[in-house]
Each structure stands twice: as C-alpha cells, then as structure tokens.
PDB file of N, H, CA, C and O in Angstrom:
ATOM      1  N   UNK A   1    -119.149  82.647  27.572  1.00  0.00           N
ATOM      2  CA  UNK A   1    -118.926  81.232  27.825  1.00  0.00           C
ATOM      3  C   UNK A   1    -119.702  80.389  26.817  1.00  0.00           C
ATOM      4  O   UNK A   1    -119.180  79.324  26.488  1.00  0.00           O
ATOM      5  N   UNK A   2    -120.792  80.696  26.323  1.00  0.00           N
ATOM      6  H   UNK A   2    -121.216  81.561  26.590  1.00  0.00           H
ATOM      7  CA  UNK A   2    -121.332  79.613  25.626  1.00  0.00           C
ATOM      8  C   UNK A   2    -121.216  79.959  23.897  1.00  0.00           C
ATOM      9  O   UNK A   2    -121.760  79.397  22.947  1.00  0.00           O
ATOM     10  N   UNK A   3    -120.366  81.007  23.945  1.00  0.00           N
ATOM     11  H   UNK A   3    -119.924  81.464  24.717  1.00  0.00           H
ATOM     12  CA  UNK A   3    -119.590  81.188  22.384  1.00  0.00           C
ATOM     13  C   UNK A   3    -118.727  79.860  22.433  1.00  0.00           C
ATOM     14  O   UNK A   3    -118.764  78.944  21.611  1.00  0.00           O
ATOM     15  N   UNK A   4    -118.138  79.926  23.288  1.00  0.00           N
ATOM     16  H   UNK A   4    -118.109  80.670  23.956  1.00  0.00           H
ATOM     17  CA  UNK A   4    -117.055  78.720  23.298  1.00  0.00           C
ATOM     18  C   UNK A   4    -117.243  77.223  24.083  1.00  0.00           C
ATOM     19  O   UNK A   4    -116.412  76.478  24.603  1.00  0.00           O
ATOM     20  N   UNK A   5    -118.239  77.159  23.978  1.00  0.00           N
ATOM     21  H   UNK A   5    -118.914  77.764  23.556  1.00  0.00           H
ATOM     22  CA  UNK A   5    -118.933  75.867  24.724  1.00  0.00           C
ATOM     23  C   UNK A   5    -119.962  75.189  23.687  1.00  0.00           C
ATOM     24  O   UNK A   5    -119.614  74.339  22.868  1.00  0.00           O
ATOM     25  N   UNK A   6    -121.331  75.699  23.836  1.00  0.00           N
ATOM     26  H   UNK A   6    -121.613  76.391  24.502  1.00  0.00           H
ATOM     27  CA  UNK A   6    -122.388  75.827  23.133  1.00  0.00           C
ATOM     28  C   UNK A   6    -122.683  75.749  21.966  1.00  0.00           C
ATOM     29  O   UNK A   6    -123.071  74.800  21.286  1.00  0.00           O
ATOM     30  N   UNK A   7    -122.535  76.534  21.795  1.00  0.00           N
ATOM     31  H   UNK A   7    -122.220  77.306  22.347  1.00  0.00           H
ATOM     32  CA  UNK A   7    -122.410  77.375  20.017  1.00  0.00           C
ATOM     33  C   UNK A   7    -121.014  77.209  19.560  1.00  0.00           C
ATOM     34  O   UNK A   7    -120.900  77.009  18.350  1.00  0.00           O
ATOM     35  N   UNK A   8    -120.143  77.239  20.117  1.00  0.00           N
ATOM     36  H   UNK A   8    -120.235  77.401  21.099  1.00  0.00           H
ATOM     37  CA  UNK A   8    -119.247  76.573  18.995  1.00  0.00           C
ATOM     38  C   UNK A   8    -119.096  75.002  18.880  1.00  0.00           C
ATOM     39  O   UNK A   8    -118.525  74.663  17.843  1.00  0.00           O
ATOM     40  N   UNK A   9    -119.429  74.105  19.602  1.00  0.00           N
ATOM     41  H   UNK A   9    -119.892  74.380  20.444  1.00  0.00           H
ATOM     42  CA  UNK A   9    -120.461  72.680  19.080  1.00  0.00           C
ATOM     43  C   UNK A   9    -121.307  72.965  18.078  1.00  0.00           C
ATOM     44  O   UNK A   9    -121.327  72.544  16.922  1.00  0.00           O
ATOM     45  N   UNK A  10    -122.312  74.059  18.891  1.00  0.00           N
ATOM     46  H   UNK A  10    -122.295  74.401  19.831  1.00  0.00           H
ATOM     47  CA  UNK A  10    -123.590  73.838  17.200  1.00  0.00           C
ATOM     48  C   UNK A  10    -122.675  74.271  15.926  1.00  0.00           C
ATOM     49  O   UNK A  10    -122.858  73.521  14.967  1.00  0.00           O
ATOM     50  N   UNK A  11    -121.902  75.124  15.738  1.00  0.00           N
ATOM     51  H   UNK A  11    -121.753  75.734  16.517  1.00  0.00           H
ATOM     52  CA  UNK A  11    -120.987  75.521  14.565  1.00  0.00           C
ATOM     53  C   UNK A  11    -120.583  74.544  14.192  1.00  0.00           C
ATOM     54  O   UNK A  11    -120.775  74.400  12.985  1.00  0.00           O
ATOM     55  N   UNK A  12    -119.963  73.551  14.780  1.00  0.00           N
ATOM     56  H   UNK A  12    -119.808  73.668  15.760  1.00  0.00           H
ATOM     57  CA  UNK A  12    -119.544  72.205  14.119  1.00  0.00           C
ATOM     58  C   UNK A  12    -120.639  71.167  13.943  1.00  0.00           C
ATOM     59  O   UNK A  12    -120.329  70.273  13.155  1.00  0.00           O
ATOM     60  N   UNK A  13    -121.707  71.082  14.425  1.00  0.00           N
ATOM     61  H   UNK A  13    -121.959  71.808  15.065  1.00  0.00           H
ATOM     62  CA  UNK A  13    -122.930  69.927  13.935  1.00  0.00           C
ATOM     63  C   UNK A  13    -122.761  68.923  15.129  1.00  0.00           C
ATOM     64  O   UNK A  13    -123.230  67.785  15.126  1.00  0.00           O
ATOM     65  N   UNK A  14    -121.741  69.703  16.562  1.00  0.00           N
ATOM     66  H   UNK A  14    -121.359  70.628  16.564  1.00  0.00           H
ATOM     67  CA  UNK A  14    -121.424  68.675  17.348  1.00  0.00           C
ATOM     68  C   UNK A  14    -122.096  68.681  18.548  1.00  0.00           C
ATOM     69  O   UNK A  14    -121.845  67.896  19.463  1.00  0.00           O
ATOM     70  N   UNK A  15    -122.961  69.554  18.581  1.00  0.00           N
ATOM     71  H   UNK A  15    -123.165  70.192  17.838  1.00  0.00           H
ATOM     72  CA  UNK A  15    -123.532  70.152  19.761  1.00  0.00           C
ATOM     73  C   UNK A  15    -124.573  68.915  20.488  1.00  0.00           C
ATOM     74  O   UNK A  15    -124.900  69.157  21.650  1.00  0.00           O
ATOM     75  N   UNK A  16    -124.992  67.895  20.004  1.00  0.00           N
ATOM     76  H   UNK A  16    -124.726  67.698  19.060  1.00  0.00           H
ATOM     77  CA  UNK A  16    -125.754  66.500  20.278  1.00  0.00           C
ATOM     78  C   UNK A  16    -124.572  65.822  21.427  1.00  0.00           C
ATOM     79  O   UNK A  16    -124.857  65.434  22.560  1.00  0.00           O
ATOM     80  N   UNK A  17    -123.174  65.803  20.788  1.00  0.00           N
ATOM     81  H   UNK A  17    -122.942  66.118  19.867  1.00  0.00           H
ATOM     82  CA  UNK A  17    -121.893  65.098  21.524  1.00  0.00           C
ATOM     83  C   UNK A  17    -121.556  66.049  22.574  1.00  0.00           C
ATOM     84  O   UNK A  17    -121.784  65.665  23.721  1.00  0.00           O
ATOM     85  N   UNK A  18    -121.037  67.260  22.412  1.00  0.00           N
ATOM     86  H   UNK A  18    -120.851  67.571  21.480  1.00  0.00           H
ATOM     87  CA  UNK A  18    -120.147  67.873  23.159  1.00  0.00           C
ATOM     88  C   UNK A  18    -120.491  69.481  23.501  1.00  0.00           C
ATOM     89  O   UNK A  18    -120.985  70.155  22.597  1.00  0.00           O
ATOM     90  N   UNK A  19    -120.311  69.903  24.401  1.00  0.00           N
ATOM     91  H   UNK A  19    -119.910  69.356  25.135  1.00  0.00           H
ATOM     92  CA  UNK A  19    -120.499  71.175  24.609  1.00  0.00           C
ATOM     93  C   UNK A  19    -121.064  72.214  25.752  1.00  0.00           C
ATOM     94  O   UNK A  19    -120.781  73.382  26.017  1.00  0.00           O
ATOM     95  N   UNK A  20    -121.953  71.306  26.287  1.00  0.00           N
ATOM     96  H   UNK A  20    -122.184  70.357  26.071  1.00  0.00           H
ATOM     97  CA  UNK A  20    -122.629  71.206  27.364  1.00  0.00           C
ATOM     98  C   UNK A  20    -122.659  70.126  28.350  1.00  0.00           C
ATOM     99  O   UNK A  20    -122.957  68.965  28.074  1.00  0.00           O
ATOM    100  N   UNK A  21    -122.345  70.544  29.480  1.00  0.00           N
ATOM    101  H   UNK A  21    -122.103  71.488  29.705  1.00  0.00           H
ATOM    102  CA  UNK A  21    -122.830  69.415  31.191  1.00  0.00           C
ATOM    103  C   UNK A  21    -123.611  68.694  30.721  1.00  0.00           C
ATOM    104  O   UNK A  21    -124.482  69.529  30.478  1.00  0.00           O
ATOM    105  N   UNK A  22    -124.193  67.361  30.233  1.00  0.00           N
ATOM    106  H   UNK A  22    -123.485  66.683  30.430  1.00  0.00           H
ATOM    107  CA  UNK A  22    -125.752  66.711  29.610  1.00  0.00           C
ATOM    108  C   UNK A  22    -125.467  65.124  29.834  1.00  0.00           C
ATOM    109  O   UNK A  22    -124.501  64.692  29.204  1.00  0.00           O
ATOM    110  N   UNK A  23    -125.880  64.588  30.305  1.00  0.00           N
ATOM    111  H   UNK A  23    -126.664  64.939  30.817  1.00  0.00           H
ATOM    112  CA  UNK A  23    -125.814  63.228  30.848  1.00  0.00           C
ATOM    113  C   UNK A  23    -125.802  62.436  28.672  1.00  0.00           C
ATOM    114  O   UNK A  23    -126.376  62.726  27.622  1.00  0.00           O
ATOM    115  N   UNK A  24    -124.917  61.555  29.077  1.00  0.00           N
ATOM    116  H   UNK A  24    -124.452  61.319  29.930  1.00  0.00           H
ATOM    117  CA  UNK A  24    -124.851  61.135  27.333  1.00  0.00           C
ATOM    118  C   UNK A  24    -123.775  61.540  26.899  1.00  0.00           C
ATOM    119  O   UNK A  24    -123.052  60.738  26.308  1.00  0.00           O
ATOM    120  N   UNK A  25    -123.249  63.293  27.119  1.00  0.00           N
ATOM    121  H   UNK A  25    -123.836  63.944  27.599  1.00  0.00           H
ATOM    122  CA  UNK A  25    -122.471  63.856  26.269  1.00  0.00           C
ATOM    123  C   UNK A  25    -121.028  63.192  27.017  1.00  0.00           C
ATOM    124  O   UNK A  25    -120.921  62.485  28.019  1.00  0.00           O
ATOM    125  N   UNK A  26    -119.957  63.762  26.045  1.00  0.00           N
ATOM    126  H   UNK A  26    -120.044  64.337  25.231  1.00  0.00           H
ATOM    127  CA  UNK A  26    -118.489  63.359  26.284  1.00  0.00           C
ATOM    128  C   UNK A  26    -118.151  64.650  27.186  1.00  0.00           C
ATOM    129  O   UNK A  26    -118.489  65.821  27.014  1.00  0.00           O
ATOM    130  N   UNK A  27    -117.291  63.996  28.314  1.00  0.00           N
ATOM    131  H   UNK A  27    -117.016  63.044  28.454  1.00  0.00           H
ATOM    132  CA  UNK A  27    -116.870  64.958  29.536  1.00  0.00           C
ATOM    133  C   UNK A  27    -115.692  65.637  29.484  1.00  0.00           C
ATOM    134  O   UNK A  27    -114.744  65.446  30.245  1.00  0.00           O
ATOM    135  N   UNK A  28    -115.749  66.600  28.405  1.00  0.00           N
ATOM    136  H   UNK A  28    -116.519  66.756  27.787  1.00  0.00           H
ATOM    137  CA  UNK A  28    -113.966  67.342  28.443  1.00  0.00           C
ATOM    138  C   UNK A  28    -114.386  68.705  29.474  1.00  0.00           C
ATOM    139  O   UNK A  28    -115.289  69.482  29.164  1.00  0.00           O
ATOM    140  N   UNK A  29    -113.733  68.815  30.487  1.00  0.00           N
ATOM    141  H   UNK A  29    -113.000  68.184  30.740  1.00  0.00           H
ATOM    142  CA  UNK A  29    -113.691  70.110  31.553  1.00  0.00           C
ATOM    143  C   UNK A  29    -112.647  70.002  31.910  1.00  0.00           C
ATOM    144  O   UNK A  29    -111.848  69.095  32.144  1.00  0.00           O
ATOM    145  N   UNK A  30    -112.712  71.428  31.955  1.00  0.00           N
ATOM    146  H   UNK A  30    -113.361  72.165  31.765  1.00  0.00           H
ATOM    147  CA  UNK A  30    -111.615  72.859  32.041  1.00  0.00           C
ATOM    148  C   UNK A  30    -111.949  73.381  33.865  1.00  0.00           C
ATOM    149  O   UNK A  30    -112.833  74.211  34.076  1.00  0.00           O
ATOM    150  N   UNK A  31    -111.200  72.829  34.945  1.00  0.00           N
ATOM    151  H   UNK A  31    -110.482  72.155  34.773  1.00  0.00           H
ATOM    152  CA  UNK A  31    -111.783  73.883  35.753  1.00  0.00           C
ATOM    153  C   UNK A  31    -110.284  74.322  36.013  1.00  0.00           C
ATOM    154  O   UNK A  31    -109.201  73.739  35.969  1.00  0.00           O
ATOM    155  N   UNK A  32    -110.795  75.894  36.369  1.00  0.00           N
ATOM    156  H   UNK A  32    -111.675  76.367  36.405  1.00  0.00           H
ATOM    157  CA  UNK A  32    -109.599  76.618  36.641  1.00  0.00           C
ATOM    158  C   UNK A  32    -109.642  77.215  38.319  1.00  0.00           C
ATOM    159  O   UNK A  32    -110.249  76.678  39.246  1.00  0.00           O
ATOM    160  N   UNK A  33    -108.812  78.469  38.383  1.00  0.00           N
ATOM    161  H   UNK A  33    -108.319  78.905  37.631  1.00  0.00           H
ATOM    162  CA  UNK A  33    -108.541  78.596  39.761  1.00  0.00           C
ATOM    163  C   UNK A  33    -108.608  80.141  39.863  1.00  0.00           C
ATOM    164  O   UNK A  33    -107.789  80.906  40.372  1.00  0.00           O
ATOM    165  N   UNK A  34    -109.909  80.437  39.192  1.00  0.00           N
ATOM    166  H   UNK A  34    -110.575  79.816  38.779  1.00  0.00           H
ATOM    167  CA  UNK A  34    -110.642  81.726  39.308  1.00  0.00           C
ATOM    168  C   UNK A  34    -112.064  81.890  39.643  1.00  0.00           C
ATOM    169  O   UNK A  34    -112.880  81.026  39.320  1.00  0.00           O
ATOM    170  N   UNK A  35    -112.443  83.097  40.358  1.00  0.00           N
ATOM    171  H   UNK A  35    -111.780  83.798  40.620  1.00  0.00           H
ATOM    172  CA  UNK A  35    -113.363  83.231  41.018  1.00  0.00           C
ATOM    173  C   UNK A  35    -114.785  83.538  40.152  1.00  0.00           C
ATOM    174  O   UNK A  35    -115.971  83.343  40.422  1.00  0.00           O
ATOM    175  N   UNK A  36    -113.864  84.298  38.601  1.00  0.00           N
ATOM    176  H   UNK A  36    -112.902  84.456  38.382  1.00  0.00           H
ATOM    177  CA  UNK A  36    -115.257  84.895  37.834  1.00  0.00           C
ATOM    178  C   UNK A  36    -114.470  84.227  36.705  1.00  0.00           C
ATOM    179  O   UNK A  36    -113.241  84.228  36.763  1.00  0.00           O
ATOM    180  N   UNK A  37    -115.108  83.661  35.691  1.00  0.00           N
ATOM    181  H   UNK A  37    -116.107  83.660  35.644  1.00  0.00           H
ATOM    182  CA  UNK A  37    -114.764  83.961  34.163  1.00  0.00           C
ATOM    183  C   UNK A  37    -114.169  84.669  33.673  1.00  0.00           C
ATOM    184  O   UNK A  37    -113.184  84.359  33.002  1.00  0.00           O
ATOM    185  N   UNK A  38    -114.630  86.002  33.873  1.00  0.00           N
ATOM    186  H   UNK A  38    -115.430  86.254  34.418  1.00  0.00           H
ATOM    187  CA  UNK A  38    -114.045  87.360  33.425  1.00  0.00           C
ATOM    188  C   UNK A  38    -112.940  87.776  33.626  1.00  0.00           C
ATOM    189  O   UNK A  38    -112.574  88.752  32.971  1.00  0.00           O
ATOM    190  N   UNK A  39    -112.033  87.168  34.610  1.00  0.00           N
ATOM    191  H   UNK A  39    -112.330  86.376  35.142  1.00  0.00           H
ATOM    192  CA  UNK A  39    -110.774  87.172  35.540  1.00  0.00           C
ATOM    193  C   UNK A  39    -109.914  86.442  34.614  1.00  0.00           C
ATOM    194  O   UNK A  39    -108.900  87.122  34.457  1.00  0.00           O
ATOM    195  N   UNK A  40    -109.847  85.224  33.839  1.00  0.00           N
ATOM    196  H   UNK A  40    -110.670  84.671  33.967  1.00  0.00           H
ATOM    197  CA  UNK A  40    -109.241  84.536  33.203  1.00  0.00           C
ATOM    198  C   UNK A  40    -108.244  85.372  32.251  1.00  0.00           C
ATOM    199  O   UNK A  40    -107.031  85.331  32.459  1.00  0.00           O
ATOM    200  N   UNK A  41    -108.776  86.106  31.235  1.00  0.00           N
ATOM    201  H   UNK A  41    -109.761  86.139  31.066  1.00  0.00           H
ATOM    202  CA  UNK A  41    -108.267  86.985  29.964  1.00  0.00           C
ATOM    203  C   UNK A  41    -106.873  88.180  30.612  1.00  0.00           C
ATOM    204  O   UNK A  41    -105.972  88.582  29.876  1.00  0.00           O
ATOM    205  N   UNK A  42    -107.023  88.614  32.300  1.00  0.00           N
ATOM    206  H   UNK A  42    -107.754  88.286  32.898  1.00  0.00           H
ATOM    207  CA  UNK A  42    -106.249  88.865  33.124  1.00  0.00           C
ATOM    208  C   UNK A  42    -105.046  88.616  33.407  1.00  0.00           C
ATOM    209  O   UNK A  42    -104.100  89.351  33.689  1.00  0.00           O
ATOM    210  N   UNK A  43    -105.165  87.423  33.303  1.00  0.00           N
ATOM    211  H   UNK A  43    -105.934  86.826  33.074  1.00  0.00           H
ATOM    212  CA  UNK A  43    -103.869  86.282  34.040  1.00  0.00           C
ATOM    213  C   UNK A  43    -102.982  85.794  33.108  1.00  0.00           C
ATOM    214  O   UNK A  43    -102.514  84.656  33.067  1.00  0.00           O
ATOM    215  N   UNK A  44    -102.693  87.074  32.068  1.00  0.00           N
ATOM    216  H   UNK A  44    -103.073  87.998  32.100  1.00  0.00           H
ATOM    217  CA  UNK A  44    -101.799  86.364  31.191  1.00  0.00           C
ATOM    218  C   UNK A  44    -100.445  85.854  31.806  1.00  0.00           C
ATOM    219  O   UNK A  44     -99.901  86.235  32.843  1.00  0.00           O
ATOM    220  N   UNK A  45    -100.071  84.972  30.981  1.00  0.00           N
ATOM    221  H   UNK A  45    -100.513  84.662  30.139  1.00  0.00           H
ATOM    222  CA  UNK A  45     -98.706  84.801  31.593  1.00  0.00           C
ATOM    223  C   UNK A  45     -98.553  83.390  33.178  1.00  0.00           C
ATOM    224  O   UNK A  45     -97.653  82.839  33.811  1.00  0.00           O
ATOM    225  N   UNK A  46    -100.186  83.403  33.134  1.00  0.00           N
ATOM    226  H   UNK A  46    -100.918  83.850  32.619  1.00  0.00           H
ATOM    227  CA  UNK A  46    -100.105  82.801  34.869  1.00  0.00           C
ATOM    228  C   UNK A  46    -101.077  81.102  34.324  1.00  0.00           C
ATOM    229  O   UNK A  46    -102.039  80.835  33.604  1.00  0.00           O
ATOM    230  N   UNK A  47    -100.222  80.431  35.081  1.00  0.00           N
ATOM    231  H   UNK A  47     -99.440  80.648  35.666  1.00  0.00           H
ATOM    232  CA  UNK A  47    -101.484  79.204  34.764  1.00  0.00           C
ATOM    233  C   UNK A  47    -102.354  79.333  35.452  1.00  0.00           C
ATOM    234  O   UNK A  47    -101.911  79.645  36.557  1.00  0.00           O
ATOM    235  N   UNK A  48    -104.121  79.233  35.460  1.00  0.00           N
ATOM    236  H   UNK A  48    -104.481  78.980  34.562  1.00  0.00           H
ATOM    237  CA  UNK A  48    -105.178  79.035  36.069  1.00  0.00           C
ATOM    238  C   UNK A  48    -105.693  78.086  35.830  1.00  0.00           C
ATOM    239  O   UNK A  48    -106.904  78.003  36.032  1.00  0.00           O
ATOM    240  N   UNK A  49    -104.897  76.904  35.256  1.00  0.00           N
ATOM    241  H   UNK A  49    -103.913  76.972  35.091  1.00  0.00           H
ATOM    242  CA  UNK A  49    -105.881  75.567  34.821  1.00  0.00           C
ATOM    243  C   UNK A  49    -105.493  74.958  36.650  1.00  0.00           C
ATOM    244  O   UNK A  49    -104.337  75.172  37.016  1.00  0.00           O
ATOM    245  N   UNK A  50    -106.479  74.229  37.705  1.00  0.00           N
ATOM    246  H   UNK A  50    -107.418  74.056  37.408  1.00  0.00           H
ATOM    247  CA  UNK A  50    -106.685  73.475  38.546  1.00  0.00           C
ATOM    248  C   UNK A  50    -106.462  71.881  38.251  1.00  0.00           C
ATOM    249  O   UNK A  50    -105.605  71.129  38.715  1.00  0.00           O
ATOM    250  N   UNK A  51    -107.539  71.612  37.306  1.00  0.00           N
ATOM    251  H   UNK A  51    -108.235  72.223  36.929  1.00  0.00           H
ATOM    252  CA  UNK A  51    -108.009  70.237  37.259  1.00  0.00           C
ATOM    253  C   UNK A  51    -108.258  70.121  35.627  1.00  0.00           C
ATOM    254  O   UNK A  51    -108.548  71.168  35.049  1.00  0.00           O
ATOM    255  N   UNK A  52    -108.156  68.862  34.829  1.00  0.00           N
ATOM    256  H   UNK A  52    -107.921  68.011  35.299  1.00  0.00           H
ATOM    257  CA  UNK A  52    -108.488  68.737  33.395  1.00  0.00           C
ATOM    258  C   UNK A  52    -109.168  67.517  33.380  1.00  0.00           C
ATOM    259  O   UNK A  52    -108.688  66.649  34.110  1.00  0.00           O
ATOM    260  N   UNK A  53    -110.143  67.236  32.746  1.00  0.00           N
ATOM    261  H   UNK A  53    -110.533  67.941  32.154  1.00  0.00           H
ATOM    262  CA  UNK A  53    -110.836  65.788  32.822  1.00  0.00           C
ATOM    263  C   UNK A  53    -110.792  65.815  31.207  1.00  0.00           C
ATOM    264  O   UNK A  53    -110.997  66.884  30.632  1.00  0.00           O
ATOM    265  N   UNK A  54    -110.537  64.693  30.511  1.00  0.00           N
ATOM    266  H   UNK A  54    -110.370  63.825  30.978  1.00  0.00           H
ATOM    267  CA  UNK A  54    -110.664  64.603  29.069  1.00  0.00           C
ATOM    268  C   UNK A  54    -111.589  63.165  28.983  1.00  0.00           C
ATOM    269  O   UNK A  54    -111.161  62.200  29.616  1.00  0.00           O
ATOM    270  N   UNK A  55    -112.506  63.060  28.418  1.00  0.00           N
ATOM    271  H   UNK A  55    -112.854  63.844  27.904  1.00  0.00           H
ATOM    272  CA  UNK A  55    -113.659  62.033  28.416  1.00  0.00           C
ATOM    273  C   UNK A  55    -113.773  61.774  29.813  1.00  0.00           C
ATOM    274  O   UNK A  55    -113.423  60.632  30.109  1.00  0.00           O
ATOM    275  N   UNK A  56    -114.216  62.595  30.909  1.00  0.00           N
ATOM    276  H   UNK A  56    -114.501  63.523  30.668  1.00  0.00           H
ATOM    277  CA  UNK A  56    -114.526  61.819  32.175  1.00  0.00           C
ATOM    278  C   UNK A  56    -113.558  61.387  33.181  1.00  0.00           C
ATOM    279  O   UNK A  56    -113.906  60.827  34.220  1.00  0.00           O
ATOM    280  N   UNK A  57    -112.030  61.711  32.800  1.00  0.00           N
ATOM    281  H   UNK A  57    -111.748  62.167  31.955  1.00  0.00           H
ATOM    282  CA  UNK A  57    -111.382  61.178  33.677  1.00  0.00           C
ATOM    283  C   UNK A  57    -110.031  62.307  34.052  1.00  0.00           C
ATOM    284  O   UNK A  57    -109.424  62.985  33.223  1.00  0.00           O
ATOM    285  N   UNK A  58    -109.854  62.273  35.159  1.00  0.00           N
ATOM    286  H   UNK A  58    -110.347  61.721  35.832  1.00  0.00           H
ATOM    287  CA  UNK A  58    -108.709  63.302  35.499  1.00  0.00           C
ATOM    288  C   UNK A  58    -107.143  63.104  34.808  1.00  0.00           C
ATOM    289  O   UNK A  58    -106.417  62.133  35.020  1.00  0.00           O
ATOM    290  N   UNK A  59    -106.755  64.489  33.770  1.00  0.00           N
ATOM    291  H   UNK A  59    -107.345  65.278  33.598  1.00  0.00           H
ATOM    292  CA  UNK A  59    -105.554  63.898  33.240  1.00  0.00           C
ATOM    293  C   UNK A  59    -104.581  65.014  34.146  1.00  0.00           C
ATOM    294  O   UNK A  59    -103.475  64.715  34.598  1.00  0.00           O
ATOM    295  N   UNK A  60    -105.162  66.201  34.289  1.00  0.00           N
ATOM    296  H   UNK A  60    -106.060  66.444  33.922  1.00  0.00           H
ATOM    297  CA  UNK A  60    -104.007  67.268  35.134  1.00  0.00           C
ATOM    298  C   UNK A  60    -104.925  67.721  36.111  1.00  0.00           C
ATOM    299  O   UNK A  60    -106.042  68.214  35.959  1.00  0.00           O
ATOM    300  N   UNK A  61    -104.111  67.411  37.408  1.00  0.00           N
ATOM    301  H   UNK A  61    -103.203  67.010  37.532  1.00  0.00           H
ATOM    302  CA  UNK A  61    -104.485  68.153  39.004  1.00  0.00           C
ATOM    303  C   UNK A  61    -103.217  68.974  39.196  1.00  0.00           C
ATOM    304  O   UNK A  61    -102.084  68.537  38.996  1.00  0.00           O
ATOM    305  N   UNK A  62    -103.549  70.348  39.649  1.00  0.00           N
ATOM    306  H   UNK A  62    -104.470  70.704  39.811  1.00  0.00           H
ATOM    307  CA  UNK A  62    -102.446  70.646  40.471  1.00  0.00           C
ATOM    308  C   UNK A  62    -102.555  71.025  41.767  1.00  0.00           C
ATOM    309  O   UNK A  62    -103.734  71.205  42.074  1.00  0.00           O
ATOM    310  N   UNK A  63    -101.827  71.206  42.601  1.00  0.00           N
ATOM    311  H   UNK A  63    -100.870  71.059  42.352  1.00  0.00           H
ATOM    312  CA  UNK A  63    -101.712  71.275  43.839  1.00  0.00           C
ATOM    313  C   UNK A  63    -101.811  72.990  44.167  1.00  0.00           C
ATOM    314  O   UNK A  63    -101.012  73.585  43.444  1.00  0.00           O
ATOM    315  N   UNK A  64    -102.397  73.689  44.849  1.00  0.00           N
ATOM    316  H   UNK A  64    -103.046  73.205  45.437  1.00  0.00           H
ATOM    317  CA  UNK A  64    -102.728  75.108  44.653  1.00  0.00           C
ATOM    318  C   UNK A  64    -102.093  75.750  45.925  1.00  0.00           C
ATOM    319  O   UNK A  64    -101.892  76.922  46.243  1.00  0.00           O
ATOM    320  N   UNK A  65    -101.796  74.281  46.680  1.00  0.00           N
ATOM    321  H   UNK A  65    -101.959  73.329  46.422  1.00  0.00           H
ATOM    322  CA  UNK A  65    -101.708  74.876  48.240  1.00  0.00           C
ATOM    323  C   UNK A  65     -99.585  75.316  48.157  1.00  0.00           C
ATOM    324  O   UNK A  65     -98.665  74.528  47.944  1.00  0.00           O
ATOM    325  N   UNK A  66     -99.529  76.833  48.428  1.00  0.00           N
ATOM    326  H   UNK A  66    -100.277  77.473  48.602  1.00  0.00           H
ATOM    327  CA  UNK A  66     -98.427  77.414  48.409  1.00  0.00           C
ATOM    328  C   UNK A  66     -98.127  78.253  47.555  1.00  0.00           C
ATOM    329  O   UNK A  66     -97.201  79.056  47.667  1.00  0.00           O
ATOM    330  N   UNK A  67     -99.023  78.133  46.433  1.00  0.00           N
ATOM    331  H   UNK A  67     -99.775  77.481  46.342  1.00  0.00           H
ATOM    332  CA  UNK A  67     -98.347  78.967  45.236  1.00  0.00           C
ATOM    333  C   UNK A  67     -99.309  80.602  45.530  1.00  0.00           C
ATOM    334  O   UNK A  67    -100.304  80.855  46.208  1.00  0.00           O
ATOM    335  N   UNK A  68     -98.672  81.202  44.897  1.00  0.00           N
ATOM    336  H   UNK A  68     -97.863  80.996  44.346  1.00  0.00           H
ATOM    337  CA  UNK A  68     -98.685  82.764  45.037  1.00  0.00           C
ATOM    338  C   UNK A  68     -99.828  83.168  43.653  1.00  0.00           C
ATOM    339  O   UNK A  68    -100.115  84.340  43.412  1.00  0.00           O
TER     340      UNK A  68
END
C-alpha cells in the first residue's frame, strides 16, 4: 500500500500535497468493498470500488445492498 500511496508521491516531489490521510493534504480516496487489501488483485473482472472522493468530495457511491 504505501508503494502506491506514499512513495509514489515522494517519487514525484508530491508527497508534501498528496499521498497520505494528513490534515492540509488533497483528499483523493479509493474505498472499496474488501475486507483485506490483499483480496483486491483477486477480483479481477469484479468492481470493488464502494465510494470515490476526488478533492474531498463524493463523486461515485454505489449501492452494495443486493449484489452478489
């Protein structure tokens, strides 16, 4: 997770703006509709995105209740 969070901010010189939860920083989150991380790379083929916030604000919700 923090290859692709973290450290790939510091790789770009962006890691001050973006990359980490940090009061200040810009709010892009990813939550999905898995139990571990590790589960994600699994689910090919399947959407697991839940919720998308891009600067702080909700752009995709989905509804979870029914689906298989």
């Amino acid at each position: 997770m923090r290859a692709i969070t973290i450290e790939a901010a510091a790789a770009l010189a962006l890691d001050d703006e973006v990359g980490s939860l940090e009061v200040g920083k810009k709010a892009d989150v990813l939550i999905l509709d898995e139990t571990r991380y590790a589960e994600v790379p699994y689910r090919y083929g399947m959407n697991p995105v839940w919720r998308v916030y891009k600067e702080g604000r909700l752009v995709v919700k989905r509804d979870l209740v029914g689906e298989v």
